[in-house]
PyMOL CGO cylinders between C-alpha atoms (Angstrom):
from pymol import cmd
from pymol.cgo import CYLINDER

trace = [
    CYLINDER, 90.56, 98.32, 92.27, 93.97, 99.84, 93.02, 0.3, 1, 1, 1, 1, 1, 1,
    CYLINDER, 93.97, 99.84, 93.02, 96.85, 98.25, 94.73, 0.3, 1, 1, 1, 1, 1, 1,
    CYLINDER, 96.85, 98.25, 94.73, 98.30, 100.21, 97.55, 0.3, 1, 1, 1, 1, 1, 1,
    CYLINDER, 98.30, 100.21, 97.55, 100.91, 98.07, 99.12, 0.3, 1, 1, 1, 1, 1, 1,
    CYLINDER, 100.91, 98.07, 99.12, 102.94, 95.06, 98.95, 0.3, 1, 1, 1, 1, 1, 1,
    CYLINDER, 102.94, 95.06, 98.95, 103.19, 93.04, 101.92, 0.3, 1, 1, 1, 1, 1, 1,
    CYLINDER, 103.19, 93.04, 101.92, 104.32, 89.74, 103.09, 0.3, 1, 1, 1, 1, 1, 1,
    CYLINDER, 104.32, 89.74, 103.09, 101.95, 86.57, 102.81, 0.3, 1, 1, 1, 1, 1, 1,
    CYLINDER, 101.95, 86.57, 102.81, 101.06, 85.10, 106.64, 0.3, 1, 1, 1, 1, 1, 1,
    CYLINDER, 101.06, 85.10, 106.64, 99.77, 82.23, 106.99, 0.3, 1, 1, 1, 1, 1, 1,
    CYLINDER, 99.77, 82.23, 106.99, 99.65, 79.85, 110.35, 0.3, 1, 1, 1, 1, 1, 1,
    CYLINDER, 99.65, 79.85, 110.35, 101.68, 76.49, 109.82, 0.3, 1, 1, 1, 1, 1, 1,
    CYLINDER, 101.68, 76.49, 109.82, 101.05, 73.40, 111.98, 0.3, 1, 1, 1, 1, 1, 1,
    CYLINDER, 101.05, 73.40, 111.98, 104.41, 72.15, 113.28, 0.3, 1, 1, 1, 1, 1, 1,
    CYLINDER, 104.41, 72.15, 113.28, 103.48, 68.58, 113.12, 0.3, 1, 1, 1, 1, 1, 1,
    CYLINDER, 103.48, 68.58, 113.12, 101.94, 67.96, 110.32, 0.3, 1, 1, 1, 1, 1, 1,
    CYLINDER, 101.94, 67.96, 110.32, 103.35, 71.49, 107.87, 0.3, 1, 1, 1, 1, 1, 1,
    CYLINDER, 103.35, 71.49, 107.87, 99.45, 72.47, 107.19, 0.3, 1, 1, 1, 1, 1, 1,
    CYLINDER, 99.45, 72.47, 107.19, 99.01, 75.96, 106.46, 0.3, 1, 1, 1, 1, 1, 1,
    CYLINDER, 99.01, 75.96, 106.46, 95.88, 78.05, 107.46, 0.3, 1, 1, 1, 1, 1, 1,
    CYLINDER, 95.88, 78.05, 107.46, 94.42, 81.51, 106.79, 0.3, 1, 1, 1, 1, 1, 1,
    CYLINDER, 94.42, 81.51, 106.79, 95.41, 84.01, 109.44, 0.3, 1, 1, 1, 1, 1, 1,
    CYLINDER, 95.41, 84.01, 109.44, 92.07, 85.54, 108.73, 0.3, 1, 1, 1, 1, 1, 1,
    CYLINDER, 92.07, 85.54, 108.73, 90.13, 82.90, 109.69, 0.3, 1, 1, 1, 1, 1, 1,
    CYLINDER, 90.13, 82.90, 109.69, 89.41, 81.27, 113.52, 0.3, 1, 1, 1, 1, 1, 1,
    CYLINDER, 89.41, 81.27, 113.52, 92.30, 81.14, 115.32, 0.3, 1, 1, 1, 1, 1, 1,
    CYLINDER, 92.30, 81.14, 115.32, 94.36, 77.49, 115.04, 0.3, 1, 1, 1, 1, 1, 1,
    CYLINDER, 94.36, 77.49, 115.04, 94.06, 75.44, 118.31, 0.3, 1, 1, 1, 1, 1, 1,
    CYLINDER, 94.06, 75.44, 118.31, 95.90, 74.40, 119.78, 0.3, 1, 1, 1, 1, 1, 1,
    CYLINDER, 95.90, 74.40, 119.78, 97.61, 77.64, 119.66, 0.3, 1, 1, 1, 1, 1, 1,
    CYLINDER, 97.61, 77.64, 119.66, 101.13, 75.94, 120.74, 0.3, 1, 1, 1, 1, 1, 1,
    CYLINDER, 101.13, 75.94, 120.74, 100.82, 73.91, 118.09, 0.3, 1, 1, 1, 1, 1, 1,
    CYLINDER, 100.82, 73.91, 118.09, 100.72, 76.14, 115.71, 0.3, 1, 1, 1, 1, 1, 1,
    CYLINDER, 100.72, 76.14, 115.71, 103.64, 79.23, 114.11, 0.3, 1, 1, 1, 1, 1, 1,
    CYLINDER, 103.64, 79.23, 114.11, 103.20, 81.92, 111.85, 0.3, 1, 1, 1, 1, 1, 1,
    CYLINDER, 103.20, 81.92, 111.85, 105.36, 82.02, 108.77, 0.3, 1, 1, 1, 1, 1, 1,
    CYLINDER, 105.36, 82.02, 108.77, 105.87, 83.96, 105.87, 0.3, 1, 1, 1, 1, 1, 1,
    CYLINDER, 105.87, 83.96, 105.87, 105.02, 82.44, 102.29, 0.3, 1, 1, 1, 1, 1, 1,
    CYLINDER, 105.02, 82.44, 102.29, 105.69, 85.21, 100.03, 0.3, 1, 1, 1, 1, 1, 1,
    CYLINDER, 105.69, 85.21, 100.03, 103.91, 88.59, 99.08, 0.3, 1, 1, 1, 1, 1, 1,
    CYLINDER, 103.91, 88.59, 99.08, 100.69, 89.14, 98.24, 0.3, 1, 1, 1, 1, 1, 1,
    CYLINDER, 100.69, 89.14, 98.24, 98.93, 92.75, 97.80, 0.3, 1, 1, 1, 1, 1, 1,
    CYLINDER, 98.93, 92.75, 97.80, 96.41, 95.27, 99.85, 0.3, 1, 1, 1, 1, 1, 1,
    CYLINDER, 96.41, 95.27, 99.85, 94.08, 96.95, 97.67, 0.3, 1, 1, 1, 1, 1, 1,
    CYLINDER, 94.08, 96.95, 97.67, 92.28, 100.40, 98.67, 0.3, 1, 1, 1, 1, 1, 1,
    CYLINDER, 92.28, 100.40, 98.67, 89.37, 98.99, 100.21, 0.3, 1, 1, 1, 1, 1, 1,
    CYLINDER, 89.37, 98.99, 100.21, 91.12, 96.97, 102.62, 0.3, 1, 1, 1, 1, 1, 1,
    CYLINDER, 91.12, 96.97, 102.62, 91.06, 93.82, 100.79, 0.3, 1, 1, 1, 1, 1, 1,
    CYLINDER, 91.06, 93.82, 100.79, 94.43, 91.24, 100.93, 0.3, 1, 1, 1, 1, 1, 1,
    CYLINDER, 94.43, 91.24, 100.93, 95.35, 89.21, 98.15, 0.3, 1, 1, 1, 1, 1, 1,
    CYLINDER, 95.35, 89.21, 98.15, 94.11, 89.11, 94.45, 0.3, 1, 1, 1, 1, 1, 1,
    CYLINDER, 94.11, 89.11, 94.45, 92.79, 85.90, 94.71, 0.3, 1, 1, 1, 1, 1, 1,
    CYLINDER, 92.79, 85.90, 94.71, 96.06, 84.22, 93.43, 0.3, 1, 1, 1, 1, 1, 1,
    CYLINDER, 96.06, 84.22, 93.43, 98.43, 82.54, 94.63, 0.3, 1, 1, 1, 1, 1, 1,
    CYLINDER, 98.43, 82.54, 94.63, 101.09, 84.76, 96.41, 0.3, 1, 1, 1, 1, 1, 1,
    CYLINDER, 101.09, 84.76, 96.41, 104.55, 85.62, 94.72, 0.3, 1, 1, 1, 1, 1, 1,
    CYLINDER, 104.55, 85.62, 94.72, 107.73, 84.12, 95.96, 0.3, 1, 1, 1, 1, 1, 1,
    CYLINDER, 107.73, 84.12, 95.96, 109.62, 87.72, 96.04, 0.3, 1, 1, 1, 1, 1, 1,
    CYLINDER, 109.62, 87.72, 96.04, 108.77, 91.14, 96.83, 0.3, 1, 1, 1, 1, 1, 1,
    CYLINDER, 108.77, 91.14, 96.83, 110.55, 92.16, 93.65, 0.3, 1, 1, 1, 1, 1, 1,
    CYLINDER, 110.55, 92.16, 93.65, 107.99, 90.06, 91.50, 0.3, 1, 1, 1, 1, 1, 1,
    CYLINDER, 107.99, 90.06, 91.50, 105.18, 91.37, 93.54, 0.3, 1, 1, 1, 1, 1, 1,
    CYLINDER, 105.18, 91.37, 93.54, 106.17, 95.20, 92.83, 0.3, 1, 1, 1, 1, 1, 1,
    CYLINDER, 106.17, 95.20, 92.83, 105.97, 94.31, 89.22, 0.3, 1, 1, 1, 1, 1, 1,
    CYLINDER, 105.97, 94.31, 89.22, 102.44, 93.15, 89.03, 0.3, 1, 1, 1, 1, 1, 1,
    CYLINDER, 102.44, 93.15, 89.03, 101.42, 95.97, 91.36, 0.3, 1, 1, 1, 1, 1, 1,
    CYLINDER, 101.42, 95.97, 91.36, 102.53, 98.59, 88.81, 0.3, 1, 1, 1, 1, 1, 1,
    CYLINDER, 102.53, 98.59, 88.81, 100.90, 96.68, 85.93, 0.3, 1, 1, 1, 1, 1, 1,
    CYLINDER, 100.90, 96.68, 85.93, 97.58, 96.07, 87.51, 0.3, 1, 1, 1, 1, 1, 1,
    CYLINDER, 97.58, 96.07, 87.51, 97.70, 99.76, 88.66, 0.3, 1, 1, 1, 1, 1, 1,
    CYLINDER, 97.70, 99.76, 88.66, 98.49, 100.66, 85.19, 0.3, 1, 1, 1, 1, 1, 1,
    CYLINDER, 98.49, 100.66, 85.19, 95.71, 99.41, 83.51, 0.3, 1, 1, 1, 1, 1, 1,
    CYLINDER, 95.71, 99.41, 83.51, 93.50, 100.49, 86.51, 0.3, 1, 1, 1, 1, 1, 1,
    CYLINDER, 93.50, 100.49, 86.51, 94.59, 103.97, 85.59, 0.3, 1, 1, 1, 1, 1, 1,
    CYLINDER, 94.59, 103.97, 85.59, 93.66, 103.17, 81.96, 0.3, 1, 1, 1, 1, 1, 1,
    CYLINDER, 93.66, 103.17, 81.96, 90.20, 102.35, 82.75, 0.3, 1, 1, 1, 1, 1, 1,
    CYLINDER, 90.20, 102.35, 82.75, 90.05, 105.46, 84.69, 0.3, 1, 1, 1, 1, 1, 1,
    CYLINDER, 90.05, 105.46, 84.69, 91.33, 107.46, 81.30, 0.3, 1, 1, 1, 1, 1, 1,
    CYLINDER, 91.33, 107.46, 81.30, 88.70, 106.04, 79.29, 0.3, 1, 1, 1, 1, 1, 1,
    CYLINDER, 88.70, 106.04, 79.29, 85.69, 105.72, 81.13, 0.3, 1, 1, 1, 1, 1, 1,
    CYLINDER, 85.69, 105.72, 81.13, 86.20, 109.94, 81.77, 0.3, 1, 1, 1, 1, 1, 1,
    CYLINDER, 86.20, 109.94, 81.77, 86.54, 110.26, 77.82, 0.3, 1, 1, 1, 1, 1, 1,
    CYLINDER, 86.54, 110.26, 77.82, 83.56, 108.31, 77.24, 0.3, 1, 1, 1, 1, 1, 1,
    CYLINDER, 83.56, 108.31, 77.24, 81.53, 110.40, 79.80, 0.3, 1, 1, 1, 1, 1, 1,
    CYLINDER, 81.53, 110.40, 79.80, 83.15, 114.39, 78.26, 0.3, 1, 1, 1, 1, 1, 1,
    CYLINDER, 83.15, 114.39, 78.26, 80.12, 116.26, 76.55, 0.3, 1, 1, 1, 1, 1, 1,
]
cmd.load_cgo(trace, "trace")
């Protein structure tokens, strides 16, 4: 799958104890309790899907890099899966 964008990793901290929590999950209550911070970047592939299933990067810079080099061998696989199928 191909990485389209880079964007910033949300997640909802509790600001008494520091937990963190998925922003795509139920929404934290109570909701004063709770702020939404940025941990680093993570990716948005073309199906809509965020993350990679790692652990996001702490800068965009490092998150660019492994975009292009995923995306790379992505295009790859595209290459040689249409060679193998040529008559």
């Amino acid at each position: 799958m191909r990485i389209v964008q880079v964007i910033p990793s949300k997640f909802w901290k509790h600001k008494g104890n520091g937990r963190l929590v998925s922003i795509y999950g139920a929404a934290p209550y109570p909701a004063n309790d709770w702020e939404l911070v940025q941990v680093g970047w993570t990716w948005r592939l073309e199906n809509g899907t965020v993350g990679l299933g790692r652990v996001p990067v702490k800068t965009r810079k490092e998150a660019v890099a492994i975009k292009r080099e995923i995306n790379a061998k992505h295009r790859q696989r595209i290459i040689a899966a249409q060679d193998f199928y040529k008559p």
